[in-house]
PDB file of the backbone (N, CA, C, O) and the ligand in Angstrom, with CONECT records:
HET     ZN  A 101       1
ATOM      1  N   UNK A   1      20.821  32.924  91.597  1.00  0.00           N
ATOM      2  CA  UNK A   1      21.866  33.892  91.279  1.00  0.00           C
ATOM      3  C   UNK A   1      22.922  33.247  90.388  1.00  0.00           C
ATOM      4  O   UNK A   1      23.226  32.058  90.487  1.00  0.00           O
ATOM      5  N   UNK A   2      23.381  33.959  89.651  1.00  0.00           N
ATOM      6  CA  UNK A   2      24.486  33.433  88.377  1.00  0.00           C
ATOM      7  C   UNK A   2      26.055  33.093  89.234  1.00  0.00           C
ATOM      8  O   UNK A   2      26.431  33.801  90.169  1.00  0.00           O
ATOM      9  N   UNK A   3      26.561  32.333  88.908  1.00  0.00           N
ATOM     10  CA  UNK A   3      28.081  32.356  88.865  1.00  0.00           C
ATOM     11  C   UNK A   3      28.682  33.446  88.814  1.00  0.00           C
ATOM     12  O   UNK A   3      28.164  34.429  88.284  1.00  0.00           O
ATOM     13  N   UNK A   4      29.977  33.468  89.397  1.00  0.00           N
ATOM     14  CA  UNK A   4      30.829  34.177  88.911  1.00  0.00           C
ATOM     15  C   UNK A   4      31.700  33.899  87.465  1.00  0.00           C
ATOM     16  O   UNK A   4      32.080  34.764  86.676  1.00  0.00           O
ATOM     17  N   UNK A   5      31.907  32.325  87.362  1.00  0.00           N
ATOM     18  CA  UNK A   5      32.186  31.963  86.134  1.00  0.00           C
ATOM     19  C   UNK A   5      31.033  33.030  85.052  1.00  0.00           C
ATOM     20  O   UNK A   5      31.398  34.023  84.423  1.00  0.00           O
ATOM     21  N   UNK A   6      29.853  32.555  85.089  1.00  0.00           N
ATOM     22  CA  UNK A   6      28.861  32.972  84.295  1.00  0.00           C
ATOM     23  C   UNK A   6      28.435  34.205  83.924  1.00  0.00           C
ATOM     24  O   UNK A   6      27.808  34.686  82.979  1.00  0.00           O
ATOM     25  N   UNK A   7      29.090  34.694  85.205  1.00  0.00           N
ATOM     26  CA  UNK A   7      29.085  36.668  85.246  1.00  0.00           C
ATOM     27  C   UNK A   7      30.092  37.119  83.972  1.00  0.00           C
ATOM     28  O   UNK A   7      29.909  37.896  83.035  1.00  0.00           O
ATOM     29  N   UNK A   8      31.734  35.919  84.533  1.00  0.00           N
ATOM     30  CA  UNK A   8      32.623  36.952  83.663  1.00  0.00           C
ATOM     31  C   UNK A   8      32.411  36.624  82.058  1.00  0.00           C
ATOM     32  O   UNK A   8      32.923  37.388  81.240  1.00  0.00           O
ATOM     33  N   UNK A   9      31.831  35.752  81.723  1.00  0.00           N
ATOM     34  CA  UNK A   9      31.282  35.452  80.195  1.00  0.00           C
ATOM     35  C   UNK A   9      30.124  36.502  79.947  1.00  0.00           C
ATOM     36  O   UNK A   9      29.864  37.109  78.908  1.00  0.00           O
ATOM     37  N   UNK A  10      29.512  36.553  81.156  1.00  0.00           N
ATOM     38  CA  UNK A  10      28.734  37.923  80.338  1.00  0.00           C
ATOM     39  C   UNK A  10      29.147  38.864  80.919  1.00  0.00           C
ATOM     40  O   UNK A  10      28.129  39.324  81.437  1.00  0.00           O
ATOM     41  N   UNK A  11      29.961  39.484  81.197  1.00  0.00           N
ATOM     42  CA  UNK A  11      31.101  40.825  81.217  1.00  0.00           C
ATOM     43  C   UNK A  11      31.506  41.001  79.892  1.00  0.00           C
ATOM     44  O   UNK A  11      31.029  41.809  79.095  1.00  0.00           O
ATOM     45  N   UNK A  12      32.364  40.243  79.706  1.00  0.00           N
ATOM     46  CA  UNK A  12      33.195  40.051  78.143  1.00  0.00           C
ATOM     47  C   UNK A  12      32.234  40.118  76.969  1.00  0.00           C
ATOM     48  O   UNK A  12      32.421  40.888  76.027  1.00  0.00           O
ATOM     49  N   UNK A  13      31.215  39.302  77.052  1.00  0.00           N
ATOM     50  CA  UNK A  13      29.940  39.650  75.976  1.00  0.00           C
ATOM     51  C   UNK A  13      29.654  41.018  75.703  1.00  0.00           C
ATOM     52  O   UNK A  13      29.677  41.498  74.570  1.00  0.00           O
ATOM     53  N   UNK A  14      29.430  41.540  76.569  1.00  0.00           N
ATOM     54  CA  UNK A  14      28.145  42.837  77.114  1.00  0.00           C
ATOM     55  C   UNK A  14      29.607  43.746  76.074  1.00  0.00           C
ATOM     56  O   UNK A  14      29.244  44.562  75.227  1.00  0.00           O
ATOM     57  N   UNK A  15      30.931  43.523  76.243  1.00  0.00           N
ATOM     58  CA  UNK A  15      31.538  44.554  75.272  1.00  0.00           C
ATOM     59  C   UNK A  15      31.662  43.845  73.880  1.00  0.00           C
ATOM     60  O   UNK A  15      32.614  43.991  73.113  1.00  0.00           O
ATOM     61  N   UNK A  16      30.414  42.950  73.637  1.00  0.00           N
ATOM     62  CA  UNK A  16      30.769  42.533  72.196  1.00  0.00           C
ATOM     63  C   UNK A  16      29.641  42.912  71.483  1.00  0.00           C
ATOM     64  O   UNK A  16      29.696  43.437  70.371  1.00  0.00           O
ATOM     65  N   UNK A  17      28.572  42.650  72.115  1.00  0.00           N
ATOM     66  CA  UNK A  17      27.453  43.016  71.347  1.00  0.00           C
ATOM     67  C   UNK A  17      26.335  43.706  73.145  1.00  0.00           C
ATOM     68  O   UNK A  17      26.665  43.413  74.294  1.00  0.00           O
ATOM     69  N   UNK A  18      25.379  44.394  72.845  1.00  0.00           N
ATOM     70  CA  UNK A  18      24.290  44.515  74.103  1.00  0.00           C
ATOM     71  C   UNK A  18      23.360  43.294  74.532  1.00  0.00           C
ATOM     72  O   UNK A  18      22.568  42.673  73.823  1.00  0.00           O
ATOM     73  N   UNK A  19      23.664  43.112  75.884  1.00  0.00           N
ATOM     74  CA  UNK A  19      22.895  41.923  76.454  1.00  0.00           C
ATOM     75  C   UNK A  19      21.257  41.974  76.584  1.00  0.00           C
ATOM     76  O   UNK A  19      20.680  43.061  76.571  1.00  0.00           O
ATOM     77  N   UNK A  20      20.429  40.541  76.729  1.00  0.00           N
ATOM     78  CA  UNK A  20      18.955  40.779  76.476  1.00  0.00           C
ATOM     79  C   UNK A  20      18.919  41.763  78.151  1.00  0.00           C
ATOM     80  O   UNK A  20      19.931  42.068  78.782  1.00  0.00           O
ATOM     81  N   UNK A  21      17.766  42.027  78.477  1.00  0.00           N
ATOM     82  CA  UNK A  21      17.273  42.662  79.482  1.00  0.00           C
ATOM     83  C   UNK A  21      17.461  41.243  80.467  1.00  0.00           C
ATOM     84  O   UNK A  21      18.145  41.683  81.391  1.00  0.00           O
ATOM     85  N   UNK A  22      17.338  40.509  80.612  1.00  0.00           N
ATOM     86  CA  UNK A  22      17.318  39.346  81.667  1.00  0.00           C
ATOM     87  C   UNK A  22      18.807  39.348  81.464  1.00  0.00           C
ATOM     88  O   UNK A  22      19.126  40.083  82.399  1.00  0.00           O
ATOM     89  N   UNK A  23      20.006  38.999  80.835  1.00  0.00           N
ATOM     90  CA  UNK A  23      21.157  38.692  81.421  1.00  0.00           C
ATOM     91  C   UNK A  23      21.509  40.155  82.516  1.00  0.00           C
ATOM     92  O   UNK A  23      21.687  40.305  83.725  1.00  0.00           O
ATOM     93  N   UNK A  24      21.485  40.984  81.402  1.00  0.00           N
ATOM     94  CA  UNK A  24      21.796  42.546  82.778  1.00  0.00           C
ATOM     95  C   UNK A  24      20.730  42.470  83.635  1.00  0.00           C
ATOM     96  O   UNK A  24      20.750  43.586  84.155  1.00  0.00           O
ATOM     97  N   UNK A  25      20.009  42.000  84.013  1.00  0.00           N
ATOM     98  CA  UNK A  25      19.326  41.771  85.106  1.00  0.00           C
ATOM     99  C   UNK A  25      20.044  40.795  86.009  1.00  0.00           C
ATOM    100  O   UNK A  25      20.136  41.130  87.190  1.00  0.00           O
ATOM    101  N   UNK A  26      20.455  39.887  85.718  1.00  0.00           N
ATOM    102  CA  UNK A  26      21.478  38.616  86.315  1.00  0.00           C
ATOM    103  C   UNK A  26      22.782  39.396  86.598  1.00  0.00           C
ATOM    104  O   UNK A  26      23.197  39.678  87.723  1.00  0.00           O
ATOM    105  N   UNK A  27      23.401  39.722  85.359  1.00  0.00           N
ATOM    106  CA  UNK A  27      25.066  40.548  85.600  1.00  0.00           C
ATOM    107  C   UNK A  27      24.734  41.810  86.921  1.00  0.00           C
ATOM    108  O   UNK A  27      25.564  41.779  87.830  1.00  0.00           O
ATOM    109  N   UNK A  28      23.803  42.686  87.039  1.00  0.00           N
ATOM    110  CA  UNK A  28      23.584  43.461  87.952  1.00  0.00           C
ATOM    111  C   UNK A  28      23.446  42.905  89.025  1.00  0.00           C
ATOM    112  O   UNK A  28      24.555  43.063  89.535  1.00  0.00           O
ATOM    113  N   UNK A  29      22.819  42.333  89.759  1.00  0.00           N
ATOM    114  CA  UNK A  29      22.101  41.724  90.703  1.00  0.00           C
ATOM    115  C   UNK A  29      23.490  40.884  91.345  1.00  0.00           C
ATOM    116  O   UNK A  29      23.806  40.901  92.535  1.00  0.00           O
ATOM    117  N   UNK A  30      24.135  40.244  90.385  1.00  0.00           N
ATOM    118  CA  UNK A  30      25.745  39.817  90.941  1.00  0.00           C
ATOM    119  C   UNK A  30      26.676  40.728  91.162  1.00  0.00           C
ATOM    120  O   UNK A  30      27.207  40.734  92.273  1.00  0.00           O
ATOM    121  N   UNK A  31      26.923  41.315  90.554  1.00  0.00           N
ATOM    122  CA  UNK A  31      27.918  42.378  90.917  1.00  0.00           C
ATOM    123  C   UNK A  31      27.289  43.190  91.888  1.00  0.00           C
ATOM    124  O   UNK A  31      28.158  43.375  92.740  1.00  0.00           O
ATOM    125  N   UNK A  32      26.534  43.618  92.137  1.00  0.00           N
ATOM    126  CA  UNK A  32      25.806  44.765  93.392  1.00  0.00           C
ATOM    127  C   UNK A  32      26.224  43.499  94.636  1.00  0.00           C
ATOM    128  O   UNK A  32      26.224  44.049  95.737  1.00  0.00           O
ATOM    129  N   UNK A  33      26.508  42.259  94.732  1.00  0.00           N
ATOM    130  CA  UNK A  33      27.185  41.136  95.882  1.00  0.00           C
ATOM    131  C   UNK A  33      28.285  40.965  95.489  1.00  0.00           C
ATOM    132  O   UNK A  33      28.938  40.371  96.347  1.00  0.00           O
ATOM    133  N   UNK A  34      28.954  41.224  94.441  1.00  0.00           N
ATOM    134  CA  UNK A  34      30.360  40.120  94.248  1.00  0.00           C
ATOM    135  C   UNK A  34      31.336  41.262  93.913  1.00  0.00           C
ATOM    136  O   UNK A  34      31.271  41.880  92.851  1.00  0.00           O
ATOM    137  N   UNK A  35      32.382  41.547  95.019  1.00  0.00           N
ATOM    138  CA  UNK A  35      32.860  42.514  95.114  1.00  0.00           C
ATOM    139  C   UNK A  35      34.314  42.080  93.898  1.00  0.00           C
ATOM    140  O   UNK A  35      34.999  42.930  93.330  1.00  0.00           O
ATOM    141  N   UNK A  36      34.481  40.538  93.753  1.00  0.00           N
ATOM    142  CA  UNK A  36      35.740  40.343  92.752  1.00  0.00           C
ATOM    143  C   UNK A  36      35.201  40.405  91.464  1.00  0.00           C
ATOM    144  O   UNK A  36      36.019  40.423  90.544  1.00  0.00           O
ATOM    145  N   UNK A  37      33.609  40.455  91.092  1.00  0.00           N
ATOM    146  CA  UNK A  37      33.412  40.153  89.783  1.00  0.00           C
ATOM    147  C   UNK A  37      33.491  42.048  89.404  1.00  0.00           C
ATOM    148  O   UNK A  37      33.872  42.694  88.428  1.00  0.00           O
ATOM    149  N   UNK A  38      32.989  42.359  90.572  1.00  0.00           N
ATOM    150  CA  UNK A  38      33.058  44.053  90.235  1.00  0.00           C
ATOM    151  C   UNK A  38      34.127  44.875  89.463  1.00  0.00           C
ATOM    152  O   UNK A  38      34.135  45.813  88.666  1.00  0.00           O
ATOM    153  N   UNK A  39      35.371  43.760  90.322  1.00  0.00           N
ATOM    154  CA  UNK A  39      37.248  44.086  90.028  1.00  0.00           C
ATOM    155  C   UNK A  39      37.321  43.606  88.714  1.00  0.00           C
ATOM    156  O   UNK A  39      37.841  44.260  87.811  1.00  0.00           O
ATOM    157  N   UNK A  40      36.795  42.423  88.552  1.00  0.00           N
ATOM    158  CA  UNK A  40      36.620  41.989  87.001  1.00  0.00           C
ATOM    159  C   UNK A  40      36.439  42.963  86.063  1.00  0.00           C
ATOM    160  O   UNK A  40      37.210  43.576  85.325  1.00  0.00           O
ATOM    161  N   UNK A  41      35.083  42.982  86.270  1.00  0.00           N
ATOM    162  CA  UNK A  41      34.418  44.223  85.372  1.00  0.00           C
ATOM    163  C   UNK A  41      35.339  45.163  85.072  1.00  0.00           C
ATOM    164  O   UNK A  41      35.983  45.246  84.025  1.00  0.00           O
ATOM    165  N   UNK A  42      35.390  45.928  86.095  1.00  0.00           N
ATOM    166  CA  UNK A  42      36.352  47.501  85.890  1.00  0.00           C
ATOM    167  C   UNK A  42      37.470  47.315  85.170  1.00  0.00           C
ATOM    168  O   UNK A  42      37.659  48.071  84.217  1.00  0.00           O
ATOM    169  N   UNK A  43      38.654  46.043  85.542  1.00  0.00           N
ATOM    170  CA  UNK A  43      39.823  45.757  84.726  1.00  0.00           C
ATOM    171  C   UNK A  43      39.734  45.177  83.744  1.00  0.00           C
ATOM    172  O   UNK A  43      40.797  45.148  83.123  1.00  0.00           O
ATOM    173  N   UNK A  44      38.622  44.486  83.113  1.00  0.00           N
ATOM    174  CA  UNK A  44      38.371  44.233  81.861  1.00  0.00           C
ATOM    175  C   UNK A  44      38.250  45.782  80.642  1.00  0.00           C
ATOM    176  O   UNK A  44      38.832  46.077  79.598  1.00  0.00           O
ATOM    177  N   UNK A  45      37.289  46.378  81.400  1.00  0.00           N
ATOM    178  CA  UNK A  45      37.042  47.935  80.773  1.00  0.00           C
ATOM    179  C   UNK A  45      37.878  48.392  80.745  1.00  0.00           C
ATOM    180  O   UNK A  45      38.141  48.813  79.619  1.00  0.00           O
ATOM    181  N   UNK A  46      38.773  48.645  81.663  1.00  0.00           N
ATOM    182  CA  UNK A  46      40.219  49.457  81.662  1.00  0.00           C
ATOM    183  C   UNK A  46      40.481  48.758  80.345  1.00  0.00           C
ATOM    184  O   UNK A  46      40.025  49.428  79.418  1.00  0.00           O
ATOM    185  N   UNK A  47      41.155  47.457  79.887  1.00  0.00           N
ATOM    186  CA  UNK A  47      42.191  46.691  78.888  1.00  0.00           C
ATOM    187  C   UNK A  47      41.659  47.155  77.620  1.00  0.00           C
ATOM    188  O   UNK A  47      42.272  47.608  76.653  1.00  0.00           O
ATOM    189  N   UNK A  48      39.949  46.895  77.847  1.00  0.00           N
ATOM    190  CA  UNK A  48      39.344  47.375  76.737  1.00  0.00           C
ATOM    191  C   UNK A  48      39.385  48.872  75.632  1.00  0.00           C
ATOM    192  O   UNK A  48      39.398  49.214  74.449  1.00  0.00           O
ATOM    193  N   UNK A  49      39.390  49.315  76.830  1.00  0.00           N
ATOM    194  CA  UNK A  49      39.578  50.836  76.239  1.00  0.00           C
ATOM    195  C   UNK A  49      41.093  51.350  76.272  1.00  0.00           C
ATOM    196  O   UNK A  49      41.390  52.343  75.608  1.00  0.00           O
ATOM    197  N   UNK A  50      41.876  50.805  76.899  1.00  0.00           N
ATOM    198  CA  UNK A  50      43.733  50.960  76.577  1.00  0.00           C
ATOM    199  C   UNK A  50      43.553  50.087  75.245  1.00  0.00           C
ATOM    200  O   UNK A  50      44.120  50.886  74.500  1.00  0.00           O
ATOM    201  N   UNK A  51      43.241  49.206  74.531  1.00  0.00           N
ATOM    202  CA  UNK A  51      43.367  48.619  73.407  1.00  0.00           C
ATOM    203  C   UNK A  51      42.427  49.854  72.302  1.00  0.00           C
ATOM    204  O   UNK A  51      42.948  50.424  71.343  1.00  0.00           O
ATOM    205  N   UNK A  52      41.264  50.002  72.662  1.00  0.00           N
ATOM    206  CA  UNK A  52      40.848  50.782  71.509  1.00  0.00           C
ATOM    207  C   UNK A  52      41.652  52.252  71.510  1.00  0.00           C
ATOM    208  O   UNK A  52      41.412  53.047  70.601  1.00  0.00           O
ATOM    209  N   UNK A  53      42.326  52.486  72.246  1.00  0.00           N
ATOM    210  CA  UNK A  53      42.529  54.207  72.387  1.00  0.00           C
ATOM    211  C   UNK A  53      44.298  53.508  71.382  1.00  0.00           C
ATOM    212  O   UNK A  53      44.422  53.864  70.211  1.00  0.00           O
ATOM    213  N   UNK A  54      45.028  52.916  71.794  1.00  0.00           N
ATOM    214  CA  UNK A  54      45.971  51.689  70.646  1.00  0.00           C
ATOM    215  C   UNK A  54      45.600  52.153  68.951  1.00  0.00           C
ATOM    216  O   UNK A  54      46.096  52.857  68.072  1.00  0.00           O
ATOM    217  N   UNK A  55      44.428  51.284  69.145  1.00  0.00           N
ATOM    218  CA  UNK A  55      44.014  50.566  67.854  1.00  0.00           C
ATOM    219  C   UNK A  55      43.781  52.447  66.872  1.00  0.00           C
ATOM    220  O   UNK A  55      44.239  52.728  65.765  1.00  0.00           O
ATOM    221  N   UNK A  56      42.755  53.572  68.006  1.00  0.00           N
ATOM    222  CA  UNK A  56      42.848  54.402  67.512  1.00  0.00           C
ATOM    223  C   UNK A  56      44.131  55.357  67.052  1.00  0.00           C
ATOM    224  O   UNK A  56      44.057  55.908  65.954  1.00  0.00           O
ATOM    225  N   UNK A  57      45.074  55.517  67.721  1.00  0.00           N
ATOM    226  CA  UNK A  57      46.487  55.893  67.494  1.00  0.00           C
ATOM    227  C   UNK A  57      47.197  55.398  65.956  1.00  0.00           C
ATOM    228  O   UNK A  57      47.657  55.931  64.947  1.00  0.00           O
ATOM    229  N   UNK A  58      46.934  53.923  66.548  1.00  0.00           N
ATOM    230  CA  UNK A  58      47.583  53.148  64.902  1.00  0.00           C
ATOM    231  C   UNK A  58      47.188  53.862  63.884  1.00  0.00           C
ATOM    232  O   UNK A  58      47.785  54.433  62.972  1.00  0.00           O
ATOM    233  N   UNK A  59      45.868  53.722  64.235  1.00  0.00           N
ATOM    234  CA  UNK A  59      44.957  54.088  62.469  1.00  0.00           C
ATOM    235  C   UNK A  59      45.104  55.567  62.447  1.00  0.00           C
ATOM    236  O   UNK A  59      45.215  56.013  61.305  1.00  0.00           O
ATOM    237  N   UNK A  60      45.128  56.225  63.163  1.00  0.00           N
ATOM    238  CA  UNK A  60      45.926  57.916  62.977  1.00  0.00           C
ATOM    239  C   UNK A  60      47.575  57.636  62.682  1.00  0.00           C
ATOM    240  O   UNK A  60      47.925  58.250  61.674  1.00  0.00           O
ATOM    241  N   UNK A  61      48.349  57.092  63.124  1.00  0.00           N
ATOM    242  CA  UNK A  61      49.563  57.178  62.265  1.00  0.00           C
ATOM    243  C   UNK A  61      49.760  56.379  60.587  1.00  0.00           C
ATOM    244  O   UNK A  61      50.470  56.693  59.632  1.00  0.00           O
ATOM    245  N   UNK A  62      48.824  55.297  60.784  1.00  0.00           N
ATOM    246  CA  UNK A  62      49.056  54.965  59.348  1.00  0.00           C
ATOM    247  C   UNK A  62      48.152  56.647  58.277  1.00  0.00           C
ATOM    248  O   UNK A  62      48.404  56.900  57.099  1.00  0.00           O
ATOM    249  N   UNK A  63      47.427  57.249  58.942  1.00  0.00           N
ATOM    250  CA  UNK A  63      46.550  58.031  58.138  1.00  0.00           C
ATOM    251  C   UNK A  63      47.730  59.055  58.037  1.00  0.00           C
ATOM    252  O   UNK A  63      47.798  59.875  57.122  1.00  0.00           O
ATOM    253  N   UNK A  64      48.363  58.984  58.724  1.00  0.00           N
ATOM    254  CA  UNK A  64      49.265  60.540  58.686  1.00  0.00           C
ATOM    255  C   UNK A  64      50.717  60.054  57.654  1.00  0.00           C
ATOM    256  O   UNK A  64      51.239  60.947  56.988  1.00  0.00           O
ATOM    257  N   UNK A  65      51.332  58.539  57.579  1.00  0.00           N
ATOM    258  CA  UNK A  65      52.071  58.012  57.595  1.00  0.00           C
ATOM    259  C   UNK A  65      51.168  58.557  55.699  1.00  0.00           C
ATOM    260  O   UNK A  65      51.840  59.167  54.868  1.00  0.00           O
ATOM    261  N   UNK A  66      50.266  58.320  55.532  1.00  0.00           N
ATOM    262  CA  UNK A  66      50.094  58.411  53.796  1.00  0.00           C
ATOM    263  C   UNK A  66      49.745  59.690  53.329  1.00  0.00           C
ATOM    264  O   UNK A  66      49.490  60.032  52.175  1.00  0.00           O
ATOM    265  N   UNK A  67      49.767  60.432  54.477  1.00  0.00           N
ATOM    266  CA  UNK A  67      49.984  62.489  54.036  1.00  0.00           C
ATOM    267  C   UNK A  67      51.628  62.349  53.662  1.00  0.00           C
ATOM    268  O   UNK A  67      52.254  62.794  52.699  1.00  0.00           O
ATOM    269  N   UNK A  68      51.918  61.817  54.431  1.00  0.00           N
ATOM    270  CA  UNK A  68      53.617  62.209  53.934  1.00  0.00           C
ATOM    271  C   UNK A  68      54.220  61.799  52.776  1.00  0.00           C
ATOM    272  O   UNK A  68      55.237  62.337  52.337  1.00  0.00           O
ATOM    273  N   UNK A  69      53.589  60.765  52.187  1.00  0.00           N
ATOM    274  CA  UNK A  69      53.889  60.650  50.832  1.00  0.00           C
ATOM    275  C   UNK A  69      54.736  61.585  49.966  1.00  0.00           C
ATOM    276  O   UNK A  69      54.476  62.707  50.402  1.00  0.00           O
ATOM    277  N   UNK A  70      55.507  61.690  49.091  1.00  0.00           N
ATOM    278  CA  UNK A  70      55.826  62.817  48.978  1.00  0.00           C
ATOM    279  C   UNK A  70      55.607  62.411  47.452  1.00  0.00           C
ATOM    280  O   UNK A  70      55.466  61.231  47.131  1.00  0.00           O
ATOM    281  N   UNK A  71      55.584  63.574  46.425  1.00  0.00           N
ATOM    282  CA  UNK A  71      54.371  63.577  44.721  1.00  0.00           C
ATOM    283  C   UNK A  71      55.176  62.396  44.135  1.00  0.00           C
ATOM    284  O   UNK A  71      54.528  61.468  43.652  1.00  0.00           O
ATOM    285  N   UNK A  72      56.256  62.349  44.131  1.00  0.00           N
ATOM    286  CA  UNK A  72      56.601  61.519  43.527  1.00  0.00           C
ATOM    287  C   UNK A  72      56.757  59.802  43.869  1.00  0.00           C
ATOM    288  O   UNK A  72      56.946  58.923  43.028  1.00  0.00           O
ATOM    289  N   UNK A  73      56.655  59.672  44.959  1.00  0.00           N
ATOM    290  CA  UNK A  73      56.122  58.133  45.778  1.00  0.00           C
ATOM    291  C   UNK A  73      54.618  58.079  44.828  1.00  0.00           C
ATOM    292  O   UNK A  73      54.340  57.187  44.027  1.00  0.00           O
ATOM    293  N   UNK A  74      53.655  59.429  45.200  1.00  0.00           N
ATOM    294  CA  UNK A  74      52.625  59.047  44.860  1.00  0.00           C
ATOM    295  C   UNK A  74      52.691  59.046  43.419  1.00  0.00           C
ATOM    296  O   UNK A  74      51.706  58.438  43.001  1.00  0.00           O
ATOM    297  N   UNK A  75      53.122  59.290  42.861  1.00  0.00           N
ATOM    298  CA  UNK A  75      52.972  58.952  40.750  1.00  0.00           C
ATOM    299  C   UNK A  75      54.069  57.526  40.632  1.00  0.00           C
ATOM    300  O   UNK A  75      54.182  56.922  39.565  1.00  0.00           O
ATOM    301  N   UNK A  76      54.779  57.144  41.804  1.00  0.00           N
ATOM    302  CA  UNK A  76      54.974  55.410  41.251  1.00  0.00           C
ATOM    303  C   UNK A  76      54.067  54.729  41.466  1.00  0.00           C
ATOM    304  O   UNK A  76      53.639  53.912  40.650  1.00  0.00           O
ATOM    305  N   UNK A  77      53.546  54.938  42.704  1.00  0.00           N
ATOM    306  CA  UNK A  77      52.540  53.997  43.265  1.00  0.00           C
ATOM    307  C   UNK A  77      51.431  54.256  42.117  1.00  0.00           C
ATOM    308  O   UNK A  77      51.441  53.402  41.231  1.00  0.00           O
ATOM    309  N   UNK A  78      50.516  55.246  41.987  1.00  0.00           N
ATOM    310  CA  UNK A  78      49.441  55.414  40.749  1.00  0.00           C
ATOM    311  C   UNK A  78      50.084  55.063  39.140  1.00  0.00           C
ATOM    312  O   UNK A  78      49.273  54.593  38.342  1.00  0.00           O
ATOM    313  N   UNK A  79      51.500  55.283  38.669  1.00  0.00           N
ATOM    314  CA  UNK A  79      51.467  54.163  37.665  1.00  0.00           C
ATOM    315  C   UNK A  79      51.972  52.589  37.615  1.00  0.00           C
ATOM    316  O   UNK A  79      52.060  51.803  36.671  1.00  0.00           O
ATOM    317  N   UNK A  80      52.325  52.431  39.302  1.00  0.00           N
ATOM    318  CA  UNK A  80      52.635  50.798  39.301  1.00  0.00           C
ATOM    319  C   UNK A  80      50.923  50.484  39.097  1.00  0.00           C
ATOM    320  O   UNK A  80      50.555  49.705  38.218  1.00  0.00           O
ATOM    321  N   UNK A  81      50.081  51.078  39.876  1.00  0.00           N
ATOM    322  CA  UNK A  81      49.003  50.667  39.758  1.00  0.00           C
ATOM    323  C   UNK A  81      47.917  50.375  38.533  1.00  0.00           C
ATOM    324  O   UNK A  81      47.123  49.481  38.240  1.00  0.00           O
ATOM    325  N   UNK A  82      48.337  51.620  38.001  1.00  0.00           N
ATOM    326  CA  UNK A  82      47.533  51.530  36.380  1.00  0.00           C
ATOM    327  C   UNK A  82      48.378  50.723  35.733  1.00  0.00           C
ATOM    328  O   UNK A  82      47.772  50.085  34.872  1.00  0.00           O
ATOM    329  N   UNK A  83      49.684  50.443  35.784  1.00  0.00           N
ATOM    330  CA  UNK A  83      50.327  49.264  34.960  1.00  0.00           C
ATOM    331  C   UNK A  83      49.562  47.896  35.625  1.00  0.00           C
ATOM    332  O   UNK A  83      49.240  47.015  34.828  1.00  0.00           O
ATOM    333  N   UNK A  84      49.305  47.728  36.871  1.00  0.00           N
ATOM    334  CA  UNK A  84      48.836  46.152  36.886  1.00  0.00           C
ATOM    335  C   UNK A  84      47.257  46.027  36.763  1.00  0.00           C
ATOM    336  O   UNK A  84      46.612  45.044  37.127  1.00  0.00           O
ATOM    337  N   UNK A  85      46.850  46.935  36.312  1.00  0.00           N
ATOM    338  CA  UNK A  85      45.251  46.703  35.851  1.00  0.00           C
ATOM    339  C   UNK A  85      45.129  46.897  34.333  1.00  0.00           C
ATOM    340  O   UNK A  85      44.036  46.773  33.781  1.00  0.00           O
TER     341      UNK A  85
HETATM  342 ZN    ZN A 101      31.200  37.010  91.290  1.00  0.00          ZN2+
END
């Protein structure tokens, strides 16, 4: 049976890329016994997804932040631009 060290490295993985069939075979098999790696798990996911639901917000206010532009911001910015090319 894996560590708990070894569990929470592949916790943290498993949201980076998908694990082979043998580590989630290992990560399962521990957590179905390890009631703190379980707590792990779940509060890792929680941080995870409070950061992407963040990261999504940001990138909706910068998107909204460049509707507001108003015509004339946008004709400095398009001839500062054609002036430096
Ligand atoms: Zn554990």
């Amino acid at each position: 049976m894996r560590t708990c060290k070894e569990v929470s490295k592949l916790v943290s993985e498993s949201l980076d890329h998908e694990l082979s069939l043998w580590q989630r075979l290992g990560l399962w098999i521990h957590l179905s016994m390890c009631k703190f790696c379980r707590r792990y798990r779940k509060d890792l996911l929680h941080i995870h997804h409070e950061i992407q639901q963040r990261a999504l917000a940001i990138e909706e206010d910068i998107i909204n932040s460049e509707e507001k532009l108003s015509d004339n911001s946008r004709e400095r910015i398009k001839s500062l631009l054609e002036s430096q090319q």
